[in-house]
C-alpha positions in Angstrom: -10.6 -30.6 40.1 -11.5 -30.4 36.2 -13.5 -26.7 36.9 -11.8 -24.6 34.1 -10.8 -21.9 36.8 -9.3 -24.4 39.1 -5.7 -25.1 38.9 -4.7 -28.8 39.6 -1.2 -27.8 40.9 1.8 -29.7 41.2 4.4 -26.3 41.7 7.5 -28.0 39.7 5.2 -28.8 37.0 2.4 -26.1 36.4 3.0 -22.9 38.4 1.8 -21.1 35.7 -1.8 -22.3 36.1 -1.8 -20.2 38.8 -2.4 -16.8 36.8 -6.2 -18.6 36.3 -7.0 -16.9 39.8 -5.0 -13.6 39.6 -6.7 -10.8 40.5 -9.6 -12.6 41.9 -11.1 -12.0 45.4 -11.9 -15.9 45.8 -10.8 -19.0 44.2 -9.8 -22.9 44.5 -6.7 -24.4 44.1 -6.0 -28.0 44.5 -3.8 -30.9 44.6 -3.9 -33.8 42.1 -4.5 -37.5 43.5 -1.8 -39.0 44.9 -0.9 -41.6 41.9 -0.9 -38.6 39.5 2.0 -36.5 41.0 4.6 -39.0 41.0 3.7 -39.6 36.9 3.5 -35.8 36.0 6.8 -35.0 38.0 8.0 -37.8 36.1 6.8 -36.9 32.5 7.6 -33.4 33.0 10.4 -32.7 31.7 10.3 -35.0 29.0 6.9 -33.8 28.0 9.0 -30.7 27.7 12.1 -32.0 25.8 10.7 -34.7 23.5 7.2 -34.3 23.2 4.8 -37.5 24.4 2.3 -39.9 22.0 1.1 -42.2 24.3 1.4 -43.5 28.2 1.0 -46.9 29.8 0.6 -46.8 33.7 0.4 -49.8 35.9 0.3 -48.4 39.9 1.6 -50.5 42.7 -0.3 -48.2 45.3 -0.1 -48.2 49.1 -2.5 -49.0 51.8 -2.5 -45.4 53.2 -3.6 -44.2 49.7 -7.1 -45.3 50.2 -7.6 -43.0 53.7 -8.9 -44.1 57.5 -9.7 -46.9 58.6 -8.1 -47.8 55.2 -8.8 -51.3 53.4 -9.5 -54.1 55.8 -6.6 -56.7 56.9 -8.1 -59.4 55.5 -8.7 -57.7 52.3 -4.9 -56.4 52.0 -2.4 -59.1 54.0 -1.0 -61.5 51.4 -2.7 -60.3 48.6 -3.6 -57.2 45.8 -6.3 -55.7 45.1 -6.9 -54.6 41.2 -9.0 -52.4 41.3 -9.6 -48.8 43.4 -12.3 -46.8 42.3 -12.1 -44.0 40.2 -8.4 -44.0 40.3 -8.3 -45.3 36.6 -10.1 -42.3 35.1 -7.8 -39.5 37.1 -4.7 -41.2 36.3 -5.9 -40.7 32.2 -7.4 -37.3 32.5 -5.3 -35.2 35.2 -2.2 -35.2 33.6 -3.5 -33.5 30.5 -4.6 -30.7 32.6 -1.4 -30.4 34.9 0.8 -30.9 31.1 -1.8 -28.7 29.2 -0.8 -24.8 28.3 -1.8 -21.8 29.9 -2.9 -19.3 27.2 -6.0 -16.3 27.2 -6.9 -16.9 30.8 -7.7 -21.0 30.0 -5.8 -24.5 29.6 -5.4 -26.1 26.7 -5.2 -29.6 27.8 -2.2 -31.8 26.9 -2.9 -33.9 24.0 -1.3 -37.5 24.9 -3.0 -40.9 25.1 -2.7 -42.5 28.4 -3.7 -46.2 29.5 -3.9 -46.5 33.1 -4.4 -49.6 35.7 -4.3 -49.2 39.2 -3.4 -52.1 42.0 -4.0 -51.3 45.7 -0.7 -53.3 47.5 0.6 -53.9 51.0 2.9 -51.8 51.4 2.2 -49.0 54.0 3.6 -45.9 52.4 4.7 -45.2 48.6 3.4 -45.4 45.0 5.0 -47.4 42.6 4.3 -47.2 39.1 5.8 -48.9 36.3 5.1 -46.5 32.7 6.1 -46.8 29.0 6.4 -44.1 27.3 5.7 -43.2 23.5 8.0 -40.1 22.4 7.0 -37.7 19.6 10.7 -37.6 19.0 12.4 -40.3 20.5 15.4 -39.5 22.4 18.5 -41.6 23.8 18.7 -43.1 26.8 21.6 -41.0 27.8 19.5 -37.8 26.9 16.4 -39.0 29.3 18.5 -39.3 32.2 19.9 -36.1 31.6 17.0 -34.3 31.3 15.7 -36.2 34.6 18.9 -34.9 36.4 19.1 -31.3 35.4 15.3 -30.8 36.3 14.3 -27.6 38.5 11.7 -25.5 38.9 10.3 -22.5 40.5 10.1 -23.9 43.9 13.7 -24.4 43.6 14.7 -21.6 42.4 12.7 -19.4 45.0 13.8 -22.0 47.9 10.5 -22.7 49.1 10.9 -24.6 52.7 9.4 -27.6 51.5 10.6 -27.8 48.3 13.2 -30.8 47.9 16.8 -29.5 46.3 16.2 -32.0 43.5 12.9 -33.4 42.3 13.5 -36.4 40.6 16.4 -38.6 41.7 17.3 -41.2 39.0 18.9 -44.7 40.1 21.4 -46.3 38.4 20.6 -50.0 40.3 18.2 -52.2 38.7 16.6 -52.9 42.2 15.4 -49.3 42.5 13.7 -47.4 43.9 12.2 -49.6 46.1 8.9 -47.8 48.7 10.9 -49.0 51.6 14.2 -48.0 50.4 13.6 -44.6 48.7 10.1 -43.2 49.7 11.5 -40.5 52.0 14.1 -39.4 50.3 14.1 -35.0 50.5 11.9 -35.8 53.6 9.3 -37.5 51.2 9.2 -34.3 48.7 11.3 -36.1 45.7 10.1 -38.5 43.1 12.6 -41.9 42.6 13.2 -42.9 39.2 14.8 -45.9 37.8 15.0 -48.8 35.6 14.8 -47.0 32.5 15.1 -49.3 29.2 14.1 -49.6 25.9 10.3 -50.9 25.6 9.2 -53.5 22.5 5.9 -51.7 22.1 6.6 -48.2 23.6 9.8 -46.3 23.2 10.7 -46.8 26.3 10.1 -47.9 29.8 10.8 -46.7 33.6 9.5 -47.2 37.3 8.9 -44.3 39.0 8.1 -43.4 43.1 6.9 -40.9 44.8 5.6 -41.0 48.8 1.5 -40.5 48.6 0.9 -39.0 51.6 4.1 -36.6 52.0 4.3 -35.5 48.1 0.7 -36.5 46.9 -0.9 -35.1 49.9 0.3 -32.9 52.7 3.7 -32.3 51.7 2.1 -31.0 48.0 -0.3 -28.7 49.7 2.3 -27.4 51.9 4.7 -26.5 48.8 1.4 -25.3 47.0 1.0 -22.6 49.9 4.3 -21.7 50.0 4.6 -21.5 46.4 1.0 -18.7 46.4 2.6 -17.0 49.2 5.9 -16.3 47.4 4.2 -15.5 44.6 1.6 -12.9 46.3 -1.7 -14.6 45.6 -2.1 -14.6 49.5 -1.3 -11.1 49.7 -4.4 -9.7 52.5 -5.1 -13.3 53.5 -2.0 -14.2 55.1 -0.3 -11.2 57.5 3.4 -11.5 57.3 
């Protein structure tokens, strides 16, 4: 994942680290972990509109996150596990690769300060992750959400198949989003925001959702293909 030829692609947020394998006759491209994706989508655009200090990143992640035969019941029922190995260090380091700027053929990596804890949960599907936020320009409320709302990208624009009309959905309610609730909302493709307030040691603070195994995982790598496909990096590989 960290190989400086290797893009670590979420398509809304880094299609351009794709130009690292034009005009190559082999290369790797890969997703990010599952926890990662629903933070980057999230950051994105502000990352673009307001520049970013620091992070803070507790996860709330679910049981299908750690793969079969999964945790054991007795482990997971009635309880939370804090701690899930090496899940820490790619929450702090992936998103300055995903954020970081394509320029001469390389990435320069993002330069923002992240904390991250991760909890393993009972809940079946959905990563929940509550994150403060340190802006190098700190922006309204009323500017976030805005920002959060108008967000599109490439996969949009081109209408991939698997790419959701709107990637971050923003939630008025103070009881949302909720794994249950909001997890497969654009059939598991769009990240659930909400909650946003001002922070007394950040700037400010939000939860954000995404579904692990849809977006983080299959779904991702679906809209990833699609995404190389439209763009002709399959060209030969792929017949039409």
């Amino acid at each position: 994942r960290f190989g400086s030829d290797v893009p670590l692609l979420i398509p809304e947020v880094n299609h351009d680290h794709l130009e690292l394998i034009k005009n190559k006759s082999g290369a790797i491209v890969t997703n990010p972990n599952c926890s990662t994706i629903g933070l980057a989508l999230a950051i994105k655009p502000l990352y673009d509109a307001f520049g970013i200090e620091s992070i803070n990143v507790v996860t709330m992640q679910a049981i299908s996150g750690g793969g079969y035969p999964g945790v054991p019941s007795m482990d997971i029922l009635d309880n939370v596990v804090p701690y899930i190995s090496g899940e820490e260090e790619k929450m702090k380091t992936e998103p300055l690769k995903i954020l970081g700027k394509f320029s001469n053929n390389s990435i320069e990596n993002a330069k923002i300060k992240i904390s991250a804890q991760c909890n393993r949960v009972s809940v079946i599907d959905g990563h929940l992750e509550n994150v403060q936020i340190k802006f190098k320009n700190k922006p309204s409320k009323e500017d976030i959400i805005k920002v959060w709302k108008e967000f599109t990208s490439v996969p949009q624009t081109l209408g991939l198949p698997s790419a959701p009309k709107k990637p971050i959905y923003y939630f008025e309610e103070d009881h949302l989003p909720q794994p249950r609730l909001n997890r497969n909302l654009e059939n598991g493709m769009a990240v659930s925001i909400g909650r946003l307030r001002e922070c007394e040691i950040f700037d400010y603070k939000f939860v954000v959702l995404s579904h692990n195994t849809v977006r983080g995982a299959a779904g991702g790598t679906l809209l990833a293909a699609e995404l190389m496909k439209a763009q002709g990096y399959l060209n030969g590989i792929i017949d039409e």
